[in-house]
N, C-alpha and C positions, 0 to 999 in steps of 0.2 A: 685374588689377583686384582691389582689396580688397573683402572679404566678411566679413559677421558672421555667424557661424554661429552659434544660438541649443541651446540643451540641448534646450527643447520638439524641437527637429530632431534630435535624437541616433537614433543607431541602439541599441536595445535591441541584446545579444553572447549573451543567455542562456547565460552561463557557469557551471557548477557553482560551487556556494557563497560565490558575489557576485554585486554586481549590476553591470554594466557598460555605461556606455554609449558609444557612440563617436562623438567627436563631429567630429573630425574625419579625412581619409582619403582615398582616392584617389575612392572615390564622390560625396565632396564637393568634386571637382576639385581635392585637394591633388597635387601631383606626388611631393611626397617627404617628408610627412608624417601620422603617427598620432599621434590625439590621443584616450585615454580616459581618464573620470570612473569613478573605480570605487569602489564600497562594498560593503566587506564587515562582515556583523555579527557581534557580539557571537555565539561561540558559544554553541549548546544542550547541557545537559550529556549526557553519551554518542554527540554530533552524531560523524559516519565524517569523520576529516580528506580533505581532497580531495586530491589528488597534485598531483607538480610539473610546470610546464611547461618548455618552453626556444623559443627564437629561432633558428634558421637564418641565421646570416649577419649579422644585426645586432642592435644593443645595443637594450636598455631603461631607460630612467631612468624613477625613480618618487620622485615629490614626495608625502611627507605632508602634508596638508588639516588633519586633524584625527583625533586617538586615537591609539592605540599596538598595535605592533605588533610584530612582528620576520618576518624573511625567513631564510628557508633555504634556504641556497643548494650547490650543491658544494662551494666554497670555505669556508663557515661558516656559522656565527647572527651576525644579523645585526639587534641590536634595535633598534626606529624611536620614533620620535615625532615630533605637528607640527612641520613648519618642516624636518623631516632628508630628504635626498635620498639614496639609493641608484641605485648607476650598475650593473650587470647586463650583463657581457659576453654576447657570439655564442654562442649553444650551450650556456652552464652551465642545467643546472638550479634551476628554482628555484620558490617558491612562498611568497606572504607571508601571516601567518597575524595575527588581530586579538589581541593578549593584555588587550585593554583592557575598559572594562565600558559603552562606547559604541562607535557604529562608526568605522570606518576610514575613513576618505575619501581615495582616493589620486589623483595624475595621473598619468596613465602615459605617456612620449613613446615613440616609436620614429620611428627614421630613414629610413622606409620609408612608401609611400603606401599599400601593402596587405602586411597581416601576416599574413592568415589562410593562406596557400599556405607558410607557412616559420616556423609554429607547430605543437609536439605539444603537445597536453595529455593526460593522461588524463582518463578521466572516470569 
């Protein structure tokens, strides 16, 4: 059966240095889908960059919203702006960082209905 799932419904992720919310996932009786809204801001000048994460086993794609930014990844720099997709193999490192003077608004898919068990981040 179809579902609308609304943001007011989101699950806050309280991630280091964005904000995350997830909105959709296996707790939302997805079988095999994540789905998060994430913003990250405008850095503070002297703000500690945060470190990168990685994926266990499956990909990440991430749809720019809106602002710019770039992703570093193992493989490279990787610079963003609205409208550009980045696709993020199983297991690189990586971490996208806002270069812009507003925020980042990103969507982040994964193929998977729960990510938390086969994510490291640092913190």
């Amino acid at each position: 059966m179809a579902r609308v799932l609304t943001q007011a419904e989101a699950k806050s992720m309280g991630l280091p240095g964005r904000k995350s919310l997830e909105i959709v996932s296996g707790e939302k009786g997805s079988q095999a889908v994540t789905l998060r809204l994430v913003e990250i801001p405008v850095p503070k000048p002297d703000e500690p960059l945060r470190g990168p994460h990685y994926h266990q086993g499956f990909e990440e794609c991430i749809f720019v919203m809106s602002g710019a930014g770039c992703t570093e990844a193992d493989s490279g720099k990787y610079p963003l702006k609205a409208g550009d997709t980045i696709l993020i193999p199983p297991g690189e490192r990586h971490v996208t960082r806002n270069t812009g003077n507003e925020p980042l608004v990103l969507l982040c898919f994964f193929p998977v209905a729960d990510i938390t068990k086969r994510m490291e981040e640092k913190r």
